[in-house]
LUMNURO-644086 format. One record per residue (C-alpha): x, y, z; residue in three letters. Coordinates in steps of 0.05 Angstrom, whole numbers, padded with zeros to 5 digits, always signed. Layout:
BEGIN
XYZALA...
This chain:
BEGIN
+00000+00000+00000UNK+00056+00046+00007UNK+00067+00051-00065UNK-00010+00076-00065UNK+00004+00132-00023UNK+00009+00185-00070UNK-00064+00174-00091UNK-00077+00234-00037UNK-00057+00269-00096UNK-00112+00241-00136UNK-00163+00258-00081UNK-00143+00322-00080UNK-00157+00331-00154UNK-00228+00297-00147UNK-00249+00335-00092UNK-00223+00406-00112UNK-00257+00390-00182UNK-00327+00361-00156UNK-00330+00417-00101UNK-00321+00473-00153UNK-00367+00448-00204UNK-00418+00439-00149UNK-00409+00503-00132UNK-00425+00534-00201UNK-00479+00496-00218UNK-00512+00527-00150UNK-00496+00599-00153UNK-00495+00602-00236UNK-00538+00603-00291UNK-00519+00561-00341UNK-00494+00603-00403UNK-00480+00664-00363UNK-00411+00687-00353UNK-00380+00740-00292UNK-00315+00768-00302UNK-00264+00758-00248UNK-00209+00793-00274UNK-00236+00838-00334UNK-00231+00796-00401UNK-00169+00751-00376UNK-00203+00716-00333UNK-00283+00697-00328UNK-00320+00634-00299UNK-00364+00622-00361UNK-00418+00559-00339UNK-00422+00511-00402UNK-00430+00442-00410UNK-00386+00401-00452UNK-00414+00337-00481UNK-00345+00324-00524UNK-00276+00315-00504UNK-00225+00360-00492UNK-00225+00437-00533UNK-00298+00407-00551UNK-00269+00363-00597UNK-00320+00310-00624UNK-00274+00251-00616UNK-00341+00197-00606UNK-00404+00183-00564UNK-00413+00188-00490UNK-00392+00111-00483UNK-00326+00128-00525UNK-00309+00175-00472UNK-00328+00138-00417UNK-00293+00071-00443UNK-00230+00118-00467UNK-00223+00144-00394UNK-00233+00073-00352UNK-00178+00042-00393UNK-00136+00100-00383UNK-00142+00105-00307UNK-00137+00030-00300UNK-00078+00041-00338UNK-00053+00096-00294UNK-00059+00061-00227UNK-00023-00004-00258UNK+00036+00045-00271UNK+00035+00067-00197UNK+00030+00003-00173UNK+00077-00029-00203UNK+00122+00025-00202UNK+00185+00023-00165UNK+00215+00086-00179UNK+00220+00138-00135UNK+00212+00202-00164UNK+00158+00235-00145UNK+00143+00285-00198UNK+00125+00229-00244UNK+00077+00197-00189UNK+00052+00264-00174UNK+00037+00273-00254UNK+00009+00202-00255UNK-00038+00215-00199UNK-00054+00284-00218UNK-00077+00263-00295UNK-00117+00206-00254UNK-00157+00255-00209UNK-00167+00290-00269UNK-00194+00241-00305UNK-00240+00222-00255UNK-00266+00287-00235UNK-00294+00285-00311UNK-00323+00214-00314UNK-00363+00231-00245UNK-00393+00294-00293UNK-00403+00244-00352UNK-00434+00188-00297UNK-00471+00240-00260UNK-00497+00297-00316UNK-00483+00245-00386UNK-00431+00313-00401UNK-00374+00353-00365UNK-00387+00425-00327UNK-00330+00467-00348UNK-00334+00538-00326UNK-00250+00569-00326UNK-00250+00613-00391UNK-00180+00654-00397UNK-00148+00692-00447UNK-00082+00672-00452UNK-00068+00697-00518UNK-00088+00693-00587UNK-00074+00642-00629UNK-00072+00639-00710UNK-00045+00583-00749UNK-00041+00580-00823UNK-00020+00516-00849UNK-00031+00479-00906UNK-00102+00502-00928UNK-00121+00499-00852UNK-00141+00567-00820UNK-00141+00558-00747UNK-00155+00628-00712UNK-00170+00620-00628UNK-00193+00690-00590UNK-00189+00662-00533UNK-00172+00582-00488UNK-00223+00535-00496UNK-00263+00533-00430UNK-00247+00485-00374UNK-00249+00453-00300UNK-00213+00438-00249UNK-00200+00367-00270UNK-00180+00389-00340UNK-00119+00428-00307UNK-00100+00369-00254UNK-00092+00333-00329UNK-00053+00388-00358UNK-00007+00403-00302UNK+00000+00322-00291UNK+00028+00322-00362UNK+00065+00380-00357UNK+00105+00331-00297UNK+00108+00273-00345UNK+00149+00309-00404UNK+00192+00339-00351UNK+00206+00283-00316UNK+00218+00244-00377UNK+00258+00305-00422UNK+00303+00299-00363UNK+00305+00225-00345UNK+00365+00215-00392UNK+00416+00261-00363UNK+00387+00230-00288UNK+00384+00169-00302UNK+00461+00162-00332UNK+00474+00195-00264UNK+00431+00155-00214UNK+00439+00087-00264UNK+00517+00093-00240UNK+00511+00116-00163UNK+00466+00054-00161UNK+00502+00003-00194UNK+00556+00026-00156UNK+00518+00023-00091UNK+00496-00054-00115UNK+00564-00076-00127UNK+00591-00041-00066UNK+00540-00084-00028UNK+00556-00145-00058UNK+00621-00134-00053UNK+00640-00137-00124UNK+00677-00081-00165UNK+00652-00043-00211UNK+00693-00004-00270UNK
């Protein structure tokens, strides 16, 4: 169970996301929109019946089926992981809250509450003979953050886990021979 212990993360997640949602659906309208910080930031009440950005990617069973295989997935990587660095549990766990803080909307409602709508920036691509021109982010929750900040972790983690692991790959074989008593070049 000790490997399971950074599910707290995952808790976190759910609870942060469920509790906020709840919390819009009671004091909003959905539809209606209140600006927190002028234009850059606004809590926007919508209801997303497609994946993430409101992409159509395939029914409400799609989804649901898409996000149980990825957080069974997710805690067979925890559990059977014996690594020790944290940020890449942390990531794991925080992309697993997230995902379930969205299947308890799809469960619950048959659709997501998102209701975070900031203007980052602007965004126009031209490429090909696809126009792609975005005023402002896509809105989202709670849980849809926890999955962006999770994989934020993961490519860290991993666009540094050659340099450390060339480092802590030595130090422990090192350790390992030391202990056995065997020498190491």
């Amino acid at each position: 169970m000790r490997r399971l212990r950074i599910l707290w993360i995952t808790l976190v997640a759910v609870v942060a996301d469920q509790a906020s949602k709840i919390v819009v659906a009671h004091r909003m309208v959905l539809g209606s929109t209140v600006c927190v910080l002028g234009d850059f930031l606004r809590l926007a009440y919508i209801r997303n019946p497609k994946a993430a950005f409101s992409i159509a990617l395939g029914s409400r069973a799609f989804h649901m089926t898409a996000a149980s295989v990825a957080m069974a997935l997710i805690l067979a990587v925890l559990w059977r992981s014996q690594t020790q660095r944290r940020l890449l549990r942390a990531g794991l766990a925080l992309i697993l809250g997230g995902a379930i803080g969205n299947l308890i909307d799809r469960i619950r409602l048959g659709e997501v509450i998102d209701f975070i709508d900031v203007d980052f920036f602007n965004i126009h691509l031209h490429w090909g003979g696809v126009h792609l021109t975005m005023n402002r982010w896509p809105v989202f929750n709670v849980a849809d953050a926890a999955v962006t900040v999770g994989v934020v972790l993961l490519v860290a983690v991993y666009a540094f886990a050659k340099e450390a692991g060339e480092v802590h790959g030595r130090a422990d074989s090192v350790d390992s021979a030391r202990a056995k008593g065997t020498q190491t070049p």
